[in-house]
C-alpha positions in Angstrom: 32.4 30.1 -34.9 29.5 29.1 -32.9 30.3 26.9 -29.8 28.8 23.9 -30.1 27.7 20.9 -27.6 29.7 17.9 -27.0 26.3 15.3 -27.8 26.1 17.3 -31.2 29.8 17.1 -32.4 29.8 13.7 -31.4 26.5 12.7 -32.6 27.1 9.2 -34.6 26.6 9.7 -38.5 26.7 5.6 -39.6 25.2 2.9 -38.2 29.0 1.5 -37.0 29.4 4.8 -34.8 26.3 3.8 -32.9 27.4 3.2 -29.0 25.5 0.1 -27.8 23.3 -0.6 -30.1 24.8 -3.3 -32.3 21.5 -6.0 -32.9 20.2 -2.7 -34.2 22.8 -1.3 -36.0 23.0 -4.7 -37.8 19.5 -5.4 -38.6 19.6 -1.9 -40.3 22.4 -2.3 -42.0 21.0 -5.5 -43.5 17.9 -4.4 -44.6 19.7 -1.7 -46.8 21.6 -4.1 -48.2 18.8 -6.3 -49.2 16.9 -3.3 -50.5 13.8 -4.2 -47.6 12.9 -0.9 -46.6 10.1 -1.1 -44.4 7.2 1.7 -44.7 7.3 2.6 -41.3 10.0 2.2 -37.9 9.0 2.7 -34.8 12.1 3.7 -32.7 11.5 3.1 -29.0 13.5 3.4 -25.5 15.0 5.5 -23.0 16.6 9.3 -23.3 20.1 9.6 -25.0 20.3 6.2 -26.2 20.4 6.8 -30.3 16.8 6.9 -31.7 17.2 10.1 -33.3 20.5 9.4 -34.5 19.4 6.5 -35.9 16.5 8.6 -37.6 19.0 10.5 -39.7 21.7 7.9 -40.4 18.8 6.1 -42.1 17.5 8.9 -44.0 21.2 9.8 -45.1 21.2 5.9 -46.0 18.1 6.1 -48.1 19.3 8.9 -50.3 22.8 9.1 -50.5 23.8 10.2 -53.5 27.3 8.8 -53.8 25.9 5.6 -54.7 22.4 5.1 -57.6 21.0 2.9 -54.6 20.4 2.7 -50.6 23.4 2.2 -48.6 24.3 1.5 -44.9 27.1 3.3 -45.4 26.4 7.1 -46.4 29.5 9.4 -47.5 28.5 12.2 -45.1 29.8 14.6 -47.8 27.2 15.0 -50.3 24.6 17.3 -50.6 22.0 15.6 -49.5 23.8 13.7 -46.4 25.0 17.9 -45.4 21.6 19.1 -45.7 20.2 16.3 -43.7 22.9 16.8 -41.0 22.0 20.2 -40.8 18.4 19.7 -41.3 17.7 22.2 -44.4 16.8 19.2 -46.7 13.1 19.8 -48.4 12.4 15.6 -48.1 13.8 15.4 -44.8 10.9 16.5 -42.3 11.6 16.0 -38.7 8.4 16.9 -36.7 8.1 17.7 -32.7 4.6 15.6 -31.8 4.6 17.4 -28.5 3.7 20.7 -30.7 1.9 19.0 -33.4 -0.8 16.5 -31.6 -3.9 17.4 -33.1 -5.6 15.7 -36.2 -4.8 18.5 -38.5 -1.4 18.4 -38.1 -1.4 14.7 -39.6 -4.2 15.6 -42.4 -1.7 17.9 -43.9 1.3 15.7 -43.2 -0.8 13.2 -45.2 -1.5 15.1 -47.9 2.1 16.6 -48.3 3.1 12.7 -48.6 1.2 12.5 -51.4 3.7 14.5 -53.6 6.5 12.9 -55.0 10.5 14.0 -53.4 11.9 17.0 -54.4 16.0 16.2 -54.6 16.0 13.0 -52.4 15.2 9.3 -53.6 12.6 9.2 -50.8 10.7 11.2 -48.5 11.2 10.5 -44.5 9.1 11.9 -42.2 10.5 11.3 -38.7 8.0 12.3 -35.7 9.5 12.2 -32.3 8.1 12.0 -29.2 5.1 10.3 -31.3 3.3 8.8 -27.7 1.9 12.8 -27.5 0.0 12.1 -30.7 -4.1 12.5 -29.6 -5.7 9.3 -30.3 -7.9 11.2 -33.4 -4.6 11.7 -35.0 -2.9 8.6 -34.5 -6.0 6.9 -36.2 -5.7 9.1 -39.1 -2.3 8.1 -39.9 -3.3 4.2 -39.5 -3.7 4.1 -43.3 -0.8 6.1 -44.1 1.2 4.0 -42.0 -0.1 0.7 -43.6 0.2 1.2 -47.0 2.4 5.2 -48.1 3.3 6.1 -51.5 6.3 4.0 -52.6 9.2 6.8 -52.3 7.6 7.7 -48.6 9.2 6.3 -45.0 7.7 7.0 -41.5 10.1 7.1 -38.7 8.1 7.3 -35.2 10.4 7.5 -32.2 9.3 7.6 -28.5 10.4 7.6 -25.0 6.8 5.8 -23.9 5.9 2.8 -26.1 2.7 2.0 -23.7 1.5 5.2 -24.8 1.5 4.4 -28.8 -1.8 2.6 -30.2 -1.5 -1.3 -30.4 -2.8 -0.8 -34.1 0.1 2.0 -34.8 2.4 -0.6 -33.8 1.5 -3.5 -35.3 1.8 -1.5 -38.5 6.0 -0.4 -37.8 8.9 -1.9 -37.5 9.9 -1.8 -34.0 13.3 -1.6 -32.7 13.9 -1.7 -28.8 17.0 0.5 -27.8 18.4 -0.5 -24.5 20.4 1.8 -21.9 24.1 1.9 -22.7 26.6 -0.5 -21.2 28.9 0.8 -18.6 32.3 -0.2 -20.1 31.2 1.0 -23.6 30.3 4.1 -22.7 33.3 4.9 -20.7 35.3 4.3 -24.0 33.5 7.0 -26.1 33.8 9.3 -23.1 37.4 8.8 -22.8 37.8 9.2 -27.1 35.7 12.5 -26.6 37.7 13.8 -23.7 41.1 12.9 -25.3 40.0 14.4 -28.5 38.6 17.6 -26.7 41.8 18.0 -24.5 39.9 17.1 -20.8 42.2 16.1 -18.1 39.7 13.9 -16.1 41.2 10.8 -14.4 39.7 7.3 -15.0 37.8 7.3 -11.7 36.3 10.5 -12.7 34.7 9.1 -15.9 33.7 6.3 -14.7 31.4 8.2 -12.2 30.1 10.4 -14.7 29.3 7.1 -16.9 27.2 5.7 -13.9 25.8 8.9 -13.0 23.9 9.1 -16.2 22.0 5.9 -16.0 22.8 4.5 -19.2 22.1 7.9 -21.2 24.8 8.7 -23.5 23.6 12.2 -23.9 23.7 12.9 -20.3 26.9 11.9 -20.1 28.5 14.3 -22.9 26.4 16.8 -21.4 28.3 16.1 -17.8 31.6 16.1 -19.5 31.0 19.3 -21.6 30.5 20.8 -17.9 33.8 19.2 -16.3 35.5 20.4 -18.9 35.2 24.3 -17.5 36.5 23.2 -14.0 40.2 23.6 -13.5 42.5 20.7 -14.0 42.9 17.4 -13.0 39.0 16.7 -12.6 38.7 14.1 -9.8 35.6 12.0 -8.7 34.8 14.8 -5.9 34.2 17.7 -8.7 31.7 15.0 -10.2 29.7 14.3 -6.9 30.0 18.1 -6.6 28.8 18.8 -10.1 25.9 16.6 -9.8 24.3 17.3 -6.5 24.9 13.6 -5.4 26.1 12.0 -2.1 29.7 10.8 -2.7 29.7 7.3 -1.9 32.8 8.0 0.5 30.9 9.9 2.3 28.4 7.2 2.8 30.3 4.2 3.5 30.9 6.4 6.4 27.4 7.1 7.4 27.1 3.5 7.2 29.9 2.8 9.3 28.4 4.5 12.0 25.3 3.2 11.7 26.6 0.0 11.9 29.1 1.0 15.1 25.3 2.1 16.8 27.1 5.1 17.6 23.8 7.9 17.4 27.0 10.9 17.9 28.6 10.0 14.9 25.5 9.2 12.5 24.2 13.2 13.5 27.9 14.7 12.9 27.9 12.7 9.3 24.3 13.8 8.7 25.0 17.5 9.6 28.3 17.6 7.6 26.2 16.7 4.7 23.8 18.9 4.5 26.1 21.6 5.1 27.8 20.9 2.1 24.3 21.8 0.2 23.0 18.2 0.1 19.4 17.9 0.2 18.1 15.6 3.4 15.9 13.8 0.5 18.7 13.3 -1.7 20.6 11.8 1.4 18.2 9.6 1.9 17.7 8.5 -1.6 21.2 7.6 -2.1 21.9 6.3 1.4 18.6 3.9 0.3 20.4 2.9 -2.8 24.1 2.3 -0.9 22.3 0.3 1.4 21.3 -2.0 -2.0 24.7 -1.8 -2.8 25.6 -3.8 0.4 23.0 -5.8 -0.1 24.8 -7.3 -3.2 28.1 -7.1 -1.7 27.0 -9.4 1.0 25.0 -11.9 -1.5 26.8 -11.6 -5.2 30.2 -10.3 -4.5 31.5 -11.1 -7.2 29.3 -9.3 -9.2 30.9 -5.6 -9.4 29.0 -5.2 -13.0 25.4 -5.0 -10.8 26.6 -1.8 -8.9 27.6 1.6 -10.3 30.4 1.7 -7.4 34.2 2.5 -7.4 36.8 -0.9 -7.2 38.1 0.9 -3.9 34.9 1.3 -2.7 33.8 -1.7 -3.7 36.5 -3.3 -1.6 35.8 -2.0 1.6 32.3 -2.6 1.3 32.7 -6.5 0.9 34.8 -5.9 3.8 31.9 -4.1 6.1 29.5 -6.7 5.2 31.5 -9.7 5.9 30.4 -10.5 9.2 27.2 -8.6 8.9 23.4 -10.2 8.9 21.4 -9.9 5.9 18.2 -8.9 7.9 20.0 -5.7 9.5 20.3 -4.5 5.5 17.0 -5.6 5.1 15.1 -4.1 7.7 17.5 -1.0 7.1 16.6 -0.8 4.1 12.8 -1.1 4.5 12.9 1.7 7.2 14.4 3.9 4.8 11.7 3.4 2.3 8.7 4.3 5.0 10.6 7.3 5.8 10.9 8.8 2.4 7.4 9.7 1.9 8.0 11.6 5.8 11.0 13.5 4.5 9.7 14.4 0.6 6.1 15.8 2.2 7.1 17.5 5.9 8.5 21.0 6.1 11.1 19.9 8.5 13.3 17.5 6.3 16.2 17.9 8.1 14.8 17.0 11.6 12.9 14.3 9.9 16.2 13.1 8.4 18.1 13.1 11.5 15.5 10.9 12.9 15.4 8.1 10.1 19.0 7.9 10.6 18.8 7.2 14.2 16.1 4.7 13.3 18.5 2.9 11.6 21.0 2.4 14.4 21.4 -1.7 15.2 19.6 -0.9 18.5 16.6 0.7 17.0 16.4 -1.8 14.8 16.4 -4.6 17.7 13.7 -2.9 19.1 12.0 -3.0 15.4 12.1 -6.7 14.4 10.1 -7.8 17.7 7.1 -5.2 16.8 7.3 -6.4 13.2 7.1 -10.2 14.1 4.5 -9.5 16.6 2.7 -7.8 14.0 3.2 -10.7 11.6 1.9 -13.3 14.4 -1.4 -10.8 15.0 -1.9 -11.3 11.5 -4.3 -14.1 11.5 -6.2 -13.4 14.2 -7.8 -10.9 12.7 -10.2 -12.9 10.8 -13.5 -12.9 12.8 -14.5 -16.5 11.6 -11.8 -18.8 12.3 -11.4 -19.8 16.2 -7.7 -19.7 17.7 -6.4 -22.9 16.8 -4.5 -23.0 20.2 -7.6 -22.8 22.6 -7.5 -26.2 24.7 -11.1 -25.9 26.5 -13.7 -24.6 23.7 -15.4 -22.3 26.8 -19.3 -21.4 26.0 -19.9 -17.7 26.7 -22.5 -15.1 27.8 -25.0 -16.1 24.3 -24.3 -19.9 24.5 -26.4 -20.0 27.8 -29.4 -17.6 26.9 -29.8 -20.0 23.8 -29.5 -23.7 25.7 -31.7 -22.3 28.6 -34.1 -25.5 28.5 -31.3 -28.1 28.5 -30.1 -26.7 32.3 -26.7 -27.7 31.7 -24.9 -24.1 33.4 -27.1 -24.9 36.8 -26.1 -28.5 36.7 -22.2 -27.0 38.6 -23.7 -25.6 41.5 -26.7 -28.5 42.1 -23.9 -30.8 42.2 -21.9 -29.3 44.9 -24.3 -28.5 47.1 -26.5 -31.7 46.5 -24.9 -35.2 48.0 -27.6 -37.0 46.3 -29.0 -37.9 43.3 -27.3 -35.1 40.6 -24.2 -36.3 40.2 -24.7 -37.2 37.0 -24.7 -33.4 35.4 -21.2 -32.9 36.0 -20.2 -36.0 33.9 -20.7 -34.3 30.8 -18.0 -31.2 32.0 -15.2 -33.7 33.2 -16.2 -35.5 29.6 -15.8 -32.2 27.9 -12.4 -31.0 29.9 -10.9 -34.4 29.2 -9.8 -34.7 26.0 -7.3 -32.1 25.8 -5.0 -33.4 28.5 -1.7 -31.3 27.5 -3.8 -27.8 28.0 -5.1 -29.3 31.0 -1.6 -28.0 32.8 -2.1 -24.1 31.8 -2.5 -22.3 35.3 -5.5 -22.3 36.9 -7.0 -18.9 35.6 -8.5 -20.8 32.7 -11.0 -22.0 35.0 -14.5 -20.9 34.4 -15.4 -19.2 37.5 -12.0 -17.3 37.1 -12.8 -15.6 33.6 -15.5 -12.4 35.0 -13.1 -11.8 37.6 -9.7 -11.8 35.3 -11.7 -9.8 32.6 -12.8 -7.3 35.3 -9.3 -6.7 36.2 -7.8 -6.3 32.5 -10.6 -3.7 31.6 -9.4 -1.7 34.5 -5.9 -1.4 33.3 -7.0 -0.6 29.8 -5.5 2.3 28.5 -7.3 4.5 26.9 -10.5 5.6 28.3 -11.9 4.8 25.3 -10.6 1.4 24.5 -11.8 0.7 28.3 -15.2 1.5 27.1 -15.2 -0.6 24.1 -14.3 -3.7 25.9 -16.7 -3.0 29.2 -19.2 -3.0 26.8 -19.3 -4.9 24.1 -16.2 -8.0 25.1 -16.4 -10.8 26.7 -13.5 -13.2 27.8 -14.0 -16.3 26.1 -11.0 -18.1 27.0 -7.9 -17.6 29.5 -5.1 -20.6 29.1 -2.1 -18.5 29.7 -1.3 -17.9 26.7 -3.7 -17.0 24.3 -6.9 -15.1 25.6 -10.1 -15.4 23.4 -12.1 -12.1 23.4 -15.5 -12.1 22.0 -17.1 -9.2 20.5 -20.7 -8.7 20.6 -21.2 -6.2 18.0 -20.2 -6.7 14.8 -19.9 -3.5 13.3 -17.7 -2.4 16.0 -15.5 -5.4 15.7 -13.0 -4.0 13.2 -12.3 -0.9 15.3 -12.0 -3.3 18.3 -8.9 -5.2 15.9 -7.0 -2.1 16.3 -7.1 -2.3 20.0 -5.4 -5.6 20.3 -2.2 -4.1 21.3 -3.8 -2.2 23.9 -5.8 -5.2 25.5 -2.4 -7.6 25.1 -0.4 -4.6 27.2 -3.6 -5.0 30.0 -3.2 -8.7 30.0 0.1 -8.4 30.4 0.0 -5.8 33.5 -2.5 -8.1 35.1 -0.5 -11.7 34.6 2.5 -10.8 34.6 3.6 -12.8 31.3 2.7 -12.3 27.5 -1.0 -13.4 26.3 -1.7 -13.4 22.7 -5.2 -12.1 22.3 -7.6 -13.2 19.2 -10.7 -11.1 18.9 -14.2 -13.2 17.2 -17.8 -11.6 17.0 -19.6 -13.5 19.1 -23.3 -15.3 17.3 -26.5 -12.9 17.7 -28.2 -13.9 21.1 -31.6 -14.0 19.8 -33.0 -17.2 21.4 -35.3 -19.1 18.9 -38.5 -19.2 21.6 -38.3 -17.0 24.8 -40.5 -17.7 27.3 -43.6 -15.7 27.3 -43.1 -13.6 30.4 -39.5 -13.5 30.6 -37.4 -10.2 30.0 -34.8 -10.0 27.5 -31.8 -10.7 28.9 -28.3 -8.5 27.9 -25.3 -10.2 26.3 -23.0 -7.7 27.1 -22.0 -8.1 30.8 -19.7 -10.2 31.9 -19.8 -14.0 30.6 -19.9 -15.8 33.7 -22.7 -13.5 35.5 -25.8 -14.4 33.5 -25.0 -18.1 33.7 -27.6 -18.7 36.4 -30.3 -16.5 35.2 -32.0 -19.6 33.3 -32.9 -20.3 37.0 -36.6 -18.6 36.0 -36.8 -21.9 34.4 -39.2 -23.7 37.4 -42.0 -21.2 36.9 -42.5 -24.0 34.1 -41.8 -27.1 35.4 -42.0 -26.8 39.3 -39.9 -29.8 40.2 -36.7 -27.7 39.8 -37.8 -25.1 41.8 -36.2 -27.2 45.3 -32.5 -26.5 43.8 -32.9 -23.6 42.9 -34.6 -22.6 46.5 -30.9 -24.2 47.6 -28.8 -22.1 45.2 -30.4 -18.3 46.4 -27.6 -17.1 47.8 -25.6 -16.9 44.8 -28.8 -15.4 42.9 -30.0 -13.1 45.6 -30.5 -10.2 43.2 -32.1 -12.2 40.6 -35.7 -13.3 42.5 -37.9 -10.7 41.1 -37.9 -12.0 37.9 -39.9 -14.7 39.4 -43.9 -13.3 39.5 -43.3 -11.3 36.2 -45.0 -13.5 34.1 -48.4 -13.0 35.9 -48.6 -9.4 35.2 -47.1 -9.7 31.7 -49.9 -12.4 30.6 -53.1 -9.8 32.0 -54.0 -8.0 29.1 -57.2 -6.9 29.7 -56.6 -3.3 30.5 -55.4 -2.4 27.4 -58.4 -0.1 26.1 -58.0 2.2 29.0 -54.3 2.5 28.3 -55.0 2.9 24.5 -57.2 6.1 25.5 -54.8 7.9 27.4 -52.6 6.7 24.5 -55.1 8.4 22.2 -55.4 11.6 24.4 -51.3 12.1 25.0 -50.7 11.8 21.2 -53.2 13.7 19.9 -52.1 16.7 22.5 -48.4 15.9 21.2 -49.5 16.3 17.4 -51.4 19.6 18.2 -48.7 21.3 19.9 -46.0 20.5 16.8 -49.3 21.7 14.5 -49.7 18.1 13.1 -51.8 15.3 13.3 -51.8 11.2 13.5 -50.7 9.4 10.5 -50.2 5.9 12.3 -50.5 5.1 15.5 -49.9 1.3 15.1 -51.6 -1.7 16.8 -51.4 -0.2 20.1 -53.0 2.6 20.1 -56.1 0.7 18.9 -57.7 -0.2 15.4 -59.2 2.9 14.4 -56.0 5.4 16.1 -54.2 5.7 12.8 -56.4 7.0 10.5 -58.1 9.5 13.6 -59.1 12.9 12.2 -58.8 16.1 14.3 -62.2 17.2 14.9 -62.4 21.5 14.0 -62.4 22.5 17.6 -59.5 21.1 17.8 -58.2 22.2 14.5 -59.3 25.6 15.6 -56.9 25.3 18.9 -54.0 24.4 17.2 -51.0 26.4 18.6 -48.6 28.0 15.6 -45.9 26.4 14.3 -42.7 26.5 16.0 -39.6 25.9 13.5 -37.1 26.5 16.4 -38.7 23.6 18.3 -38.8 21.0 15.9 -36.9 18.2 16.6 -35.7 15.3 14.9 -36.9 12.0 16.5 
């Protein structure tokens, strides 16, 4: 006699023998009774759970023939219910949509419906796996579906209900079938087993019921291969059987994590994967103990949530007792970055051994600050909102290019040196600084004349090069309290690449202070003033902040009673006088035709030697320079083409 598989001698043949499935079983059953047989069923939900099964106990139901009507319970015996069993009935046609997804496939599986049964009271057509149906052929059935010949009942069952049409399903039946219950399923194994002579103890099956996830098939399948192992099988021929991490074995992984003893964690890990585990697999169910503790420590009492031993169980409530939640936690999270690491590299094992370590309590210590610091960077990477923490709202390098006229950045220096009249400038500053009188005790590098000089000094501990770069030339130090340092940043496209560098400047004000600064990065307002002066050159924004503060100085070429201060002040602007008798030169425009000649001359040598001539010149190489022709002498002398020479400009 053939040998045959545990999930097919044991497959249920009534609707009572179902494992699990009882508001099923029930509705079924009722709906025979009542004679309400539906047109169509879809049966839907995970592997090994009883959709098939059900398939054929309800065709058996339909046309027993030990009863002249439906019945929920079928004989088994008969003719019909043995050649459905064995699938050789004519009106019992069980199809494989996997192999049968095209549209033609269902036009001749409609017109087939169309005849009437040949030895059965109704025809069933079951298709399984229907989600693999093309979308052509699962609207061809639509009308089937909805309204069949009276003696014909569709049966779709599927593992992937999101895959079915909406409009296929509105037109079934649809039954839900949900994983099977531990404790149930541990029952049927333990009738098979005693009924097939297995000597497995009750640890044993109880593994093998929560290695299969709730698939009942799976689980006869596991049993059917303990049973050729020798006699008694224990829990340790299941976790070899499988592949799996014996949960043993990692309660003492964890242990030694937990100990922070690195020696121990690598011995564990090594033993491990000499016994043929697979470093992914370790992780994976290390990841899914350290869940496992995670319930132990918050539900306890809750043994039903975890597929773990009662012995283990006990010592794990034991291990957490006096443990944190947020060592589990982060654990847990580190393990989940580092899968990805240890499923894609060709080094698993090293990359294993590395995770682990990364998990020791020490590690993790080192973790959480990075992580928190992380979380309090957060929102200071939005380049709109100020630091909420800055106690003197400090002006920078644009602020004083764009109030040039008002005076106020010379009013500090006329004050001190004057013992007259200008006291009245600095007013408005000790108005300004007074408000905030709690920031008012930060040290005293928050003062403005402080901030080039602290900047220049935290740029030359930048590390790297290039980072050192970036700040030189495009940040600014806005504001310096101590604790949180205000950087401005005066281009905007490089300001999101300047975000990543905040680590790097916080380590720099850190080497220069001595103390931690929290350092908030904001794109500093385009320094386009509304109405220069006519002869004054532009000035840069992306020195230091405190250096261009007296160029508005060029101010009393305008109105020349200022021009006594700043006569008194030219020692602090000794390399700035030159800017002075630019605007005489800068207004003379008469010249201009003479330059626009030898204008003329240079590009019209520069267009002959790349074989070319002037398009547009613009307005200042004169009106008619644009639209200039090459006379034929000088057509005649162009040089040839050069294709090696030509540059992009």
């Amino acid at each position: 006699m053939a040998y045959e598989p545990l999930h097919h001698k044991y497959r249920p043949q009534t609707f009572s023998a179902l494992v699990g499935q009882n508001a099923i079983a029930t509705t079924l059953a009722n709906a025979l009774s009542q004679r309400r047989i539906a047109p169509a069923y879809l049966f839907c939900g995970p592997r090994g759970t009883g959709k098939t099964s059900s398939a054929r106990i309800l065709a058996k139901s339909l046309n027993c023939i030990a009863q002249d009507h439906p019945t929920p319970e079928p004989c088994g015996t008969c003719e019909t219910c043995r050649s459905i069993t064995n699938g050789s009935a004519l009106d019992f046609i069980e199809i494989d949509a996997a192999s049968n997804t095209g549209v033609d496939n269902i036009r001749e599986l409609i017109e087939r419906a169309q005849f009437a049964p040949v030895q059965c009271r109704y025809k069933v057509y079951v298709i399984d796996e229907c989600h693999m149906l093309s979308t052509a052929a699962f609207n061809a059935l639509l009308k089937t579906l909805e309204e069949p010949p009276s003696n014909v009942v569709f049966i779709l069952a599927t593992t992937d209900p999101q895959r079915v049409l909406p409009t296929i399903i509105s037109r079934c039946q649809r039954f839900d079938y949900r994983r099977i219950p531990l404790e149930p399923m541990i029952g049927h194994l333990r009738k098979i087993a005693d009924l097939e002579h297995i000597a497995i103890d009750d640890e044993a099956l109880r593994l093998v019921a929560q290695v299969s996830q709730g698939g009942l098939r799976d689980a006869q399948s596991l049993l059917d291969q303990l049973s050729l192992l020798e006699p008694p099988i224990g829990a340790d021929a299941v976790w070899d059987l499988v592949g799996a991490v014996p949960e043993r074995d990692l309660l003492t992984l964890v242990r030694a994590i937990l100990s922070d003893d690195g020696t121990a964690v690598l011995d564990g890990a090594r033993k491990l994967m000499d016994r043929g585990r697979e470093p992914l697999i370790v992780l994976q169910n290390l990841a899914g103990f350290y869940r496992d503790l995670l319930i132990a420590k918050t539900a306890g009492d809750r043994q039903d949530l975890v597929a773990i031993t009662p012995p283990t169980w006990a010592d794990m409530q034991t291990l957490v007792e006096n443990l944190d939640t947020t060592v589990l936690l982060l654990g847990q999270q580190h393990l989940r970055s580092a899968e990805v690491q240890v499923k894609n590299t060709t080094q698993p094992r090293l990359w294993l051994e590395v995770t682990l370590l990364g998990l020791l309590p020490s590690a993790l210590a080192d973790l959480a600050p990075r992580q928190s610091g992380g979380l309090r960077s957060a929102p200071v990477q939005s380049p709109v909102s100020p630091a909420p923490t800055a106690p003197v709202p400090l002006p920078q390098a644009s602020t004083p290019v764009a109030a040039a006229p008002a005076q106020v950045p010379p009013a500090a220096p006329i004050a001190a040196l004057d013992n007259g009249a200008v006291p009245p400038p600095p007013a408005p500053e000790a108005a300004t600084a007074g408000p905030p009188p709690p920031p008012a005790a930060t040290p005293a590098i928050a003062t403005d004349a402080n901030l080039p000089e602290l900047w220049l000094r935290v740029i030359a501990t930048l590390e790297p090069l290039g980072t050192r770069a970036l700040m030189q030339q495009q940040g600014s130090l806005l504001l310096y309290d101590g604790v949180v340092a205000r950087v401005g940043i005066s281009s905007k496209p490089l300001f999101k690449m300047a975000q990543g560098r905040i680590a790097n400047i916080e380590a720099a004000f850190q080497k220069v202070t001595g103390q931690s600064v929290q350092v908030s990065l904001e794109v500093l307002p385009d320094p386009k003033p509304e109405a220069p002066a006519p002869g004054l050159p532009a000035q840069r924004n992306d020195g230091p902040p405190s250096a261009p503060s007296p160029v508005p100085s060029p101010q009393p070429a305008v109105s020349p009673s200022t021009a006594a201060p700043v006569a008194i002040d030219a020692p602090a602007l000794a390399p700035n006088p030159q800017p002075e008798p630019q605007p005489e030169p800068v207004t003379e425009m008469p010249p201009q035709p003479a330059i626009a000649s030898e204008l003329e001359r240079a590009v019209k040598n520069f267009a002959q030697f790349f074989n070319g001539h002037v398009v547009d010149g613009g307005d200042d190489l004169g009106s008619n320079l644009g639209n200039m022709p090459l006379k034929p002498s000088d057509a005649a002398a162009k040089q040839p083409s050069h294709p090696d020479r030509d540059v992009p400009f």
